[in-house]
C-alpha positions as CSV (number, residue, x, y, z in Angstrom):
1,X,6.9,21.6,38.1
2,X,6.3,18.8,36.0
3,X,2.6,19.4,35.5
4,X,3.1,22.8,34.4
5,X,5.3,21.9,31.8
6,X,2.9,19.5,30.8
7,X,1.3,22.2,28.3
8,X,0.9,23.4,25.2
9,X,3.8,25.1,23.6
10,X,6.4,23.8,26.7
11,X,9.7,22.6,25.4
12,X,10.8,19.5,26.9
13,X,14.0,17.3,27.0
14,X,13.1,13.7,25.4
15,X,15.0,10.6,24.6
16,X,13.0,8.7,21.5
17,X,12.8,5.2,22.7
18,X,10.6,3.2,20.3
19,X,8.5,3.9,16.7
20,X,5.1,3.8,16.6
21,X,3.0,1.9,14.0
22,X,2.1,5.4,12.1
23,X,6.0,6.0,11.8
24,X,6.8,8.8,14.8
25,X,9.3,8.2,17.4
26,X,8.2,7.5,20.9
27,X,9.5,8.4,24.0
28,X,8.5,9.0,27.6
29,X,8.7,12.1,29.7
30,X,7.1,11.7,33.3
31,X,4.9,8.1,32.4
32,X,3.2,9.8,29.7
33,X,3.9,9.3,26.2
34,X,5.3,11.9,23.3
35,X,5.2,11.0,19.7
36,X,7.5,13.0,17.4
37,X,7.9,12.4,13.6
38,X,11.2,12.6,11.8
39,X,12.8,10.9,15.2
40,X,14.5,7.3,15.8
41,X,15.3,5.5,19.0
42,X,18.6,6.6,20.2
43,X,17.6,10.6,19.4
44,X,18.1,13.2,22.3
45,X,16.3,16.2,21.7
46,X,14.3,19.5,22.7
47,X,10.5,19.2,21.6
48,X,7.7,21.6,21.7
49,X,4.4,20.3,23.0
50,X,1.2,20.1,20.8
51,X,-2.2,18.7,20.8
52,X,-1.6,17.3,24.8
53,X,-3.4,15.2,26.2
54,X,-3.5,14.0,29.9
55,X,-1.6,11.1,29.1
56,X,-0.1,11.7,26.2
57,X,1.3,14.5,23.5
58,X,3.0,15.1,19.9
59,X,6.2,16.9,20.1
60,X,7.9,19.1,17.5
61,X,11.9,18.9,17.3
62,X,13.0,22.1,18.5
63,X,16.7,21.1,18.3
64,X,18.3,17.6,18.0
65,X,20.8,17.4,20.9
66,X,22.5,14.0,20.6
67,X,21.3,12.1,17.1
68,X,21.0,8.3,17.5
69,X,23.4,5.9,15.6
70,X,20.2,4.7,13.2
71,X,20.0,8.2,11.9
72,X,21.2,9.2,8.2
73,X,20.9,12.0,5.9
74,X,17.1,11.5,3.8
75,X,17.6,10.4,-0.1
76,X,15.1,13.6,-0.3
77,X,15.7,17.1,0.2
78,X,11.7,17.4,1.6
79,X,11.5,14.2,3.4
80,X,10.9,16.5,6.6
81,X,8.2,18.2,5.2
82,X,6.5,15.6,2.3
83,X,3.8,12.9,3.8
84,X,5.0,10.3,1.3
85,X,7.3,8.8,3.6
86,X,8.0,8.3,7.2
87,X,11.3,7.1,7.5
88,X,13.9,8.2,4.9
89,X,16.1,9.7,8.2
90,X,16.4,5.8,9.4
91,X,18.6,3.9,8.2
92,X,17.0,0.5,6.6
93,X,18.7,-2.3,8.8
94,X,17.0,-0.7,11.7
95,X,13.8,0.4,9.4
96,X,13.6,-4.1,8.9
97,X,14.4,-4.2,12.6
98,X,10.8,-1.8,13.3
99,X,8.9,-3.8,11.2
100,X,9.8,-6.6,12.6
101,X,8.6,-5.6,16.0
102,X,5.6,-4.5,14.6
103,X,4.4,-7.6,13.2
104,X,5.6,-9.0,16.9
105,X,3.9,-6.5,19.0
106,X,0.1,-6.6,17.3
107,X,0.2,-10.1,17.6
108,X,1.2,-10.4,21.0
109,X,-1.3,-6.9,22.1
110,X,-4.1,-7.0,19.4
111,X,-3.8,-10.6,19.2
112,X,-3.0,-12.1,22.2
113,X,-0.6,-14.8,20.8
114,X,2.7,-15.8,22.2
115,X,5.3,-17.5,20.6
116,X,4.4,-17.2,17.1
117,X,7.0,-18.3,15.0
118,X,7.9,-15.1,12.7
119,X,10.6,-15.0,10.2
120,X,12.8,-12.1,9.5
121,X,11.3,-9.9,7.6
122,X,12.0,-10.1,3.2
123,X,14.2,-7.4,2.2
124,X,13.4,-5.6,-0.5
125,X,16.0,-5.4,-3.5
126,X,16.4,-1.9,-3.5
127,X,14.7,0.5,-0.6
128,X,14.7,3.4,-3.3
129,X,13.3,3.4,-6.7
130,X,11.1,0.6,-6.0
131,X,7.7,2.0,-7.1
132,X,5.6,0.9,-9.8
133,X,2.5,3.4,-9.4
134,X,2.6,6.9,-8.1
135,X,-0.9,9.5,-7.7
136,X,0.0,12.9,-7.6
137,X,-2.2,15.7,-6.2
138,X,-2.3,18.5,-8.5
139,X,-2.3,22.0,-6.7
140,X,-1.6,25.3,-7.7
141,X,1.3,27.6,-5.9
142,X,0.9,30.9,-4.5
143,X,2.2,32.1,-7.7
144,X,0.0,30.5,-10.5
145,X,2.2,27.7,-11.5
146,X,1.0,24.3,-11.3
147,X,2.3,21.6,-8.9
148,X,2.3,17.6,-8.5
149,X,3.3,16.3,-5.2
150,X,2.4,14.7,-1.8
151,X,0.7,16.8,1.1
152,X,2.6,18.4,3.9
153,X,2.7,15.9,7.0
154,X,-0.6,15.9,8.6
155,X,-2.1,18.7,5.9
156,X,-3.3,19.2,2.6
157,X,-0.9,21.9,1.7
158,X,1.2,20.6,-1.4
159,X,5.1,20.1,-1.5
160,X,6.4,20.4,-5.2
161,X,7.9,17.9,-6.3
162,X,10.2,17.5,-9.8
163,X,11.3,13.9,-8.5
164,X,10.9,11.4,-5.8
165,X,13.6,9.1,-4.8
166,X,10.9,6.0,-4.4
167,X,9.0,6.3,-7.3
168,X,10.7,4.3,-10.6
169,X,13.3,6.7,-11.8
170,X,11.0,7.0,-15.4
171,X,8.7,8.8,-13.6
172,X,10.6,11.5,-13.0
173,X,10.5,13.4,-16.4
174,X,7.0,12.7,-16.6
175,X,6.7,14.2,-12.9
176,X,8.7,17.4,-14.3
177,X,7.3,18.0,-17.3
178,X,3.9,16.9,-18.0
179,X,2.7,19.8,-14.9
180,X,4.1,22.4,-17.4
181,X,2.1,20.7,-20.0
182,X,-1.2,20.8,-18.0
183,X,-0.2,24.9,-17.1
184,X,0.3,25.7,-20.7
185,X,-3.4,24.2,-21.6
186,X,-4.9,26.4,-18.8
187,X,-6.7,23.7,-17.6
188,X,-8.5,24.4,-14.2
189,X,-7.0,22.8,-11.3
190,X,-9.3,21.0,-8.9
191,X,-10.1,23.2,-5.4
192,X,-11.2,20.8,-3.2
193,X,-12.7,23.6,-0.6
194,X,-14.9,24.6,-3.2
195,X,-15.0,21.7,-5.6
196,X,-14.5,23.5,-8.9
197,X,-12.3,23.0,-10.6
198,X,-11.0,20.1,-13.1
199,X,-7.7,18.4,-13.0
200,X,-7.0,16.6,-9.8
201,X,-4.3,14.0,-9.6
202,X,-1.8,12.3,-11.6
203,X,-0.8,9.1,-12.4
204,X,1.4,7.0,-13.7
205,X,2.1,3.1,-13.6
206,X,5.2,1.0,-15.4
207,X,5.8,-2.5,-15.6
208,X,9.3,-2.9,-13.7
209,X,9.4,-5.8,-16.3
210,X,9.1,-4.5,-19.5
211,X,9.2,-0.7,-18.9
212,X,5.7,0.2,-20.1
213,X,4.6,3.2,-18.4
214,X,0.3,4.2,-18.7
215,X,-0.4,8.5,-17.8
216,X,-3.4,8.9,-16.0
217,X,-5.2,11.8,-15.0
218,X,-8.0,12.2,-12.3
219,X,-9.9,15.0,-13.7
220,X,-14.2,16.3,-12.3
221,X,-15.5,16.6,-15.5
222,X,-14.6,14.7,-19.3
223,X,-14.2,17.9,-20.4
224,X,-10.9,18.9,-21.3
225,X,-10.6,20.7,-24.1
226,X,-7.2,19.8,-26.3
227,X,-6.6,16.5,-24.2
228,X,-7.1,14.2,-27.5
229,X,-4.2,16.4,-29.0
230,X,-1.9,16.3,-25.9
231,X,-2.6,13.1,-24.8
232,X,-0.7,12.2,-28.5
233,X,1.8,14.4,-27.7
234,X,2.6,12.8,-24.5
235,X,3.1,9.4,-26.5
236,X,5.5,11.1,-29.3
237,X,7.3,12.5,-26.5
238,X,7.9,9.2,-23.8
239,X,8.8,6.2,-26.3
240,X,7.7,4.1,-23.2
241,X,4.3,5.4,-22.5
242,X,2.0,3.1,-24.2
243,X,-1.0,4.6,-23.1
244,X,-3.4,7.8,-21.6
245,X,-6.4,7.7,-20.0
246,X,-8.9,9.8,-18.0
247,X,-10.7,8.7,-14.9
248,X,-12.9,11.0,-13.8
249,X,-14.0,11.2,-10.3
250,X,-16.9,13.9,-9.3
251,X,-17.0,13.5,-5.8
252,X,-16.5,15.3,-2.7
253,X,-14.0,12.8,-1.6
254,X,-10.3,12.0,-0.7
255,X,-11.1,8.4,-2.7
256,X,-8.4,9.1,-5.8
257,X,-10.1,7.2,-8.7
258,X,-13.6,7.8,-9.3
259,X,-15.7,4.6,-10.9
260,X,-15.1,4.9,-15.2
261,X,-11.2,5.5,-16.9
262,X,-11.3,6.5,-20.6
263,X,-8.3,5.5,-22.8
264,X,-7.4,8.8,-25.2
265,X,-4.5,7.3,-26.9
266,X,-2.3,4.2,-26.9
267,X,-3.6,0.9,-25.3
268,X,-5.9,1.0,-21.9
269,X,-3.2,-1.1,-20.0
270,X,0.5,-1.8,-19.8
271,X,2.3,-5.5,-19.8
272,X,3.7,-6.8,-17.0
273,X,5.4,-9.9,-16.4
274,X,5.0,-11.7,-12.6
275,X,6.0,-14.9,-11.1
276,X,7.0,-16.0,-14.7
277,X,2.9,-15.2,-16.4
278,X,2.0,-12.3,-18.3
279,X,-0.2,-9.8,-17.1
280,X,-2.2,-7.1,-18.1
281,X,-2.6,-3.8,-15.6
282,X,-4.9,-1.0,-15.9
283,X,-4.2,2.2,-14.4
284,X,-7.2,1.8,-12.1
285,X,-6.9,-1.4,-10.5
286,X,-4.9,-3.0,-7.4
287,X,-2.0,-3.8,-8.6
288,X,1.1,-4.6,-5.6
289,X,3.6,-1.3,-5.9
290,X,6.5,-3.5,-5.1
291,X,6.8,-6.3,-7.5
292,X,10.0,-7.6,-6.9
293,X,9.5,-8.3,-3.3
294,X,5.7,-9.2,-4.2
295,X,7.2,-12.2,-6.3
296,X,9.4,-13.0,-3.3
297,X,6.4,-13.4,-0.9
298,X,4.8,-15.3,-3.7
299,X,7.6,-17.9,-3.3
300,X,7.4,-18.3,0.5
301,X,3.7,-19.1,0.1
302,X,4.2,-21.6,-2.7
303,X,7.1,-23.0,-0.6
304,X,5.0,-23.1,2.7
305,X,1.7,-24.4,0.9
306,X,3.9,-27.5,-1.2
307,X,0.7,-27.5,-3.0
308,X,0.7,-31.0,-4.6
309,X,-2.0,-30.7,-7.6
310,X,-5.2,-32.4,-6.0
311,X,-6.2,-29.4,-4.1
312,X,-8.7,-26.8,-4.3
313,X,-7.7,-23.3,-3.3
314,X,-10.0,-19.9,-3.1
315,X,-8.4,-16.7,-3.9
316,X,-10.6,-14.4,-1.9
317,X,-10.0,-10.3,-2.9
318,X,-8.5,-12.0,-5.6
319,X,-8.1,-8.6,-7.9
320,X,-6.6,-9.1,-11.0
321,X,-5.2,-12.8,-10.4
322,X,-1.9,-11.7,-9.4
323,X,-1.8,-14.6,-7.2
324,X,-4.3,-16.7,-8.2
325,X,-2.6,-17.2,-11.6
326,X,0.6,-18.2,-10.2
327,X,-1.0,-20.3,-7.9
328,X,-3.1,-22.0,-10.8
329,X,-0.6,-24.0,-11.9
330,X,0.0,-25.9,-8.5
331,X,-3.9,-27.1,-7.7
332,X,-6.7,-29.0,-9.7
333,X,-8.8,-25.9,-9.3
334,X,-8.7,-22.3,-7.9
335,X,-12.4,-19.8,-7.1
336,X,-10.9,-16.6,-7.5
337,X,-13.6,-13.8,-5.7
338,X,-13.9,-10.3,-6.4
339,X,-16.0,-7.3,-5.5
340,X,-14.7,-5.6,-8.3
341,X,-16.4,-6.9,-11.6
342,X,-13.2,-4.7,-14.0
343,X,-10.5,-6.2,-11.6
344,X,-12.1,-10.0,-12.8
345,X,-12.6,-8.8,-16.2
346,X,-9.0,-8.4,-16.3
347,X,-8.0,-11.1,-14.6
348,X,-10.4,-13.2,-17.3
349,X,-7.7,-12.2,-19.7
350,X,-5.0,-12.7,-17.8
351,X,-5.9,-16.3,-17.1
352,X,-6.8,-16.8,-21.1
353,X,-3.2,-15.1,-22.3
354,X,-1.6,-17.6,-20.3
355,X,-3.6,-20.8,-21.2
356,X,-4.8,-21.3,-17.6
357,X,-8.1,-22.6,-17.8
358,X,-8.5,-24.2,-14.6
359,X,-9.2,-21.4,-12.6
360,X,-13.3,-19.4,-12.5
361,X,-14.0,-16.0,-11.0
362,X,-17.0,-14.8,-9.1
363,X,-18.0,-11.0,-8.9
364,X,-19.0,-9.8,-5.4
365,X,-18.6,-9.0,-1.9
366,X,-16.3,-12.0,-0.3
367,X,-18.4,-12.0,2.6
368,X,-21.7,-13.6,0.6
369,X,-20.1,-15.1,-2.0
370,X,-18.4,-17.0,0.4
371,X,-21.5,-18.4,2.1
372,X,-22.7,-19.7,-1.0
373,X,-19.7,-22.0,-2.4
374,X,-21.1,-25.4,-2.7
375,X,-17.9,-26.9,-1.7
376,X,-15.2,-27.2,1.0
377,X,-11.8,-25.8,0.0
378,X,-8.7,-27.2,0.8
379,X,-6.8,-24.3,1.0
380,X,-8.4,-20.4,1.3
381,X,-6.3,-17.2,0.2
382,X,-7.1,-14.5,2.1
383,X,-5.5,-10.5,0.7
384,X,-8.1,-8.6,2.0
385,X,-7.5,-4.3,2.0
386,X,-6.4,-2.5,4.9
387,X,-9.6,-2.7,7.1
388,X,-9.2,-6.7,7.0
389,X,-11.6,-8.8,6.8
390,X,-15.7,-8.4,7.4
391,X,-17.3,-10.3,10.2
392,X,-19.2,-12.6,8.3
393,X,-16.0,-13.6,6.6
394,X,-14.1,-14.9,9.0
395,X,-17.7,-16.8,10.7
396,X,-18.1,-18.3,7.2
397,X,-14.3,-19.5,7.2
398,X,-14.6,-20.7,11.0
399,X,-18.3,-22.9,9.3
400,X,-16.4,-24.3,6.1
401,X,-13.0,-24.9,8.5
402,X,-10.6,-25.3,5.5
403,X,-7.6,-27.5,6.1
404,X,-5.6,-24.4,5.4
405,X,-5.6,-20.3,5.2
406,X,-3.0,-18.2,4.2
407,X,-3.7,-14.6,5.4
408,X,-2.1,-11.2,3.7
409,X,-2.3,-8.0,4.9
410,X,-0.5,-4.9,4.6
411,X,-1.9,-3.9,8.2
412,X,-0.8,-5.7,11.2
413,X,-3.6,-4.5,13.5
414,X,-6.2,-5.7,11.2
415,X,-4.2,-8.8,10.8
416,X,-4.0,-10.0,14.1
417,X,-7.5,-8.9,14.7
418,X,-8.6,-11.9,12.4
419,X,-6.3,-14.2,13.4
420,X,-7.1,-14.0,17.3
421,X,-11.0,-14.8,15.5
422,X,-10.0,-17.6,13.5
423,X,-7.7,-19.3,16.2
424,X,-10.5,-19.1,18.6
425,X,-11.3,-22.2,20.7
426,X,-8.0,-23.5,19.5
427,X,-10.0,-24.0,16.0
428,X,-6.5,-22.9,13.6
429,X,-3.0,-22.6,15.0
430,X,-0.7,-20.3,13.1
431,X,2.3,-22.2,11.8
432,X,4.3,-18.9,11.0
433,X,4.0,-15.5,9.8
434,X,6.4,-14.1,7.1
435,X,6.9,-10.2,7.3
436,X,7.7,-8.8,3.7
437,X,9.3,-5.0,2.9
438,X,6.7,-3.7,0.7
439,X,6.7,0.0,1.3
440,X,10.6,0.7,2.2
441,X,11.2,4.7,3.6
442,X,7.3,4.2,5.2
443,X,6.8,2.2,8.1
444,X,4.2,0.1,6.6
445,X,4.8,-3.6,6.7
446,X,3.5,-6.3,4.6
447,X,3.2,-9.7,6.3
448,X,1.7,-13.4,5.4
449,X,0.4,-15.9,8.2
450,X,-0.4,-19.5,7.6
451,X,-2.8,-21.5,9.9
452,X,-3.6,-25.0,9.7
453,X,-7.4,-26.3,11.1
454,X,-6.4,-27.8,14.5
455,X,-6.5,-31.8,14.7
456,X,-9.4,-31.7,17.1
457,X,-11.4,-30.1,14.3
């Protein structure tokens, strides 16, 4: 009996037991494994089987029998159906609670540690409203109007959207309005089947600081005929938008940016202020989404380090000095590296605005500048993006054996990947691991792990 309900289309009675690190709920029907989105431990429901494997399946809820205590009405009237959250239907005490177990769990499987000393994860100020930078797809509906919104859960079919309750609330009359402005210019709208087309995202930025928001949109070709005059419009209109740009991206590709941004009116970046420094932020570069709870994690890793002024300290994947700046003012000197030669020419200007000058840049992939630095660090940075670090990086770390590495990553997996190579042979020893709330309503985590070189060493 049980293997023929094992099957496509079968409808099945499961209890959702756990989250997985992509967001769905997981629960187990017969030793095999069924992941369900929009679910949360304590559910009872009726699923419908898809994509089944031998020893596992995704369900699709059919009919919610018994809903678990951690379940609340979404913020979002399309949370079930937008991609740009996982977890609106959870409420956030238990959301902190998942994260926290996931920073536990790849540590303990991907990692093979035990007994790690992990702090509870930060909470973020506010677990709506919290986002600084939004990129809209731009799509157009069965009707002819134009839309800007995220893509259906595991598709590319748009959901419309006229506001989002993550995004910073001054997006949303952007959100509304500027698609009716791009519909009454006729501007093409990007096909991505068969790449015609012009306009492809949107996106906007703000400084949660000072309220300056920058318009950016992703278009194939410079092309645009009347963007010089709407793009002044646009400024007349929002008293906070400072600037408006282009970036054009001609690729067959999901990458959202393409390689140049073209400022049409206003200034090419807006002004933030972080961790008590000035910074400058163009609408292309890495920039954290969360800044409040970014300056938070700042403070844990000032408190941990209790730099004392002598030291030297490398920034690697440095971007735009968001930490390195801060940082600065602790050491006697700080490398910040870079692959991304506009990221350092911003972060050039961020240093000189705020009369830091004991801090140089280097241009390049981590991995070879890091072979090459003529000197041993005291303490190395490490905020690599989501794939973690190269090889050769962590080899070149476990050659120069720096007294101390701080590690950020918004991807457990990858994290403790890298760690379980840098602790190897009992070389570093992690002294703790902070979790931070980055991405509230997703169930992405943010964490920071410190390591100290091993006595023997």
């Amino acid at each position: 009996m049980t293997n023929k309900m094992w099957q496509q289309d079968e409808i099945i009675e499961l209890e959702i037991t756990d989250l997985s690190d992509t967001g769905d709920g997981v629960g187990r029907f017969e030793q095999r494994v069924v992941f369900v989105s929009d679910t949360v431990p304590g559910d009872r429901l009726l699923v419908k089987l898809f994509n089944v494997k031998p020893k596992y399946a995704y369900g699709q809820i059919q009919e919610l029998l018994q809903a678990s205590p951690q379940r609340v009405r979404p913020s979002c009237i399309v949370a079930d159906k937008c991609g740009g959250c996982q977890w609106q239907h959870i409420k956030y005490d238990y959301q902190l609670i998942a994260k926290q177990n996931q920073v536990t769990q790849a540590l303990e499987r991907i990692g093979g540690f035990v007994d790690i000393p992990i702090n509870p994860v930060l909470v973020a100020a506010a677990s709506l409203n919290y986002r600084n930078k939004v990129t809209y797809p731009i799509g157009v509906s069965a009707t002819g109007h134009v839309q800007a919104g995220y893509y259906h859960k595991g598709t590319h079919k748009l959901i419309n959207l006229n506001q989002c309750p993550v995004q910073d609330t001054q997006f949303n009359p952007l959100l509304a309005e500027v698609k009716l402005d791009i519909e009454k210019q006729g501007w093409p709208i990007y096909n991505e089947i068969h790449h015609k087309g012009l306009i492809r995202h949107l996106g906007l930025r703000i400084g949660r600081r000072t309220g300056e928001i920058l318009l950016t949109l992703v278009v194939k070709d410079w092309k645009l005929p009347g963007i010089e005059t709407q793009a002044q419009q646009w400024l007349q209109r929002y008293p906070q938008l400072v600037g408006v740009s282009l970036n054009r991206n001609s690729d067959r590709t999901n990458a959202i940016f393409g390689l140049e941004t073209r400022c049409l009116a206003g200034v090419p970046y807006l002004r933030e202020k972080f961790a008590g420094l000035d910074f400058q932020i163009r609408p292309d570069t890495f920039f954290q989404v969360y800044t409040e709870t970014a300056e938070a994690l700042l403070e844990v890793i000032q408190s941990e380090l209790n730099l004392q002024g002598h030291e030297v300290l490398v920034d690697a994947y440095c971007g735009i000095g968001t930490l390195t700046l801060p940082l600065a003012k602790q050491v006697k000197h700080i490398i910040g590296l870079e692959l991304q030669s506009t990221a350092v020419e911003q972060a050039i200007v961020n240093a000189q605005n705020n009369g830091i000058n004991n801090v140089t840049f280097q241009v390049g992939a981590v991995e070879k500048i890091l072979q090459k630095l003529e000197i041993i660090p005291d303490v190395v940075l490490l905020d690599p993006p989501r794939k973690g670090c190269e090889p050769n990086v962590i080899k070149t770390l476990r050659n120069l054996k720096p007294s101390r590495i701080v590690y950020v990553s918004c991807k457990v997996a990858t994290l403790a990947r890298d760690l379980k190579l840098l602790c190897e042979d009992g070389m570093y020893k992690i002294t703790r691991v902070q979790p931070a709330d980055f991405f509230p309503q997703t169930a992405h985590v943010e964490a920071a792990a410190f390591l100290v070189l091993s006595e023997n060493n």
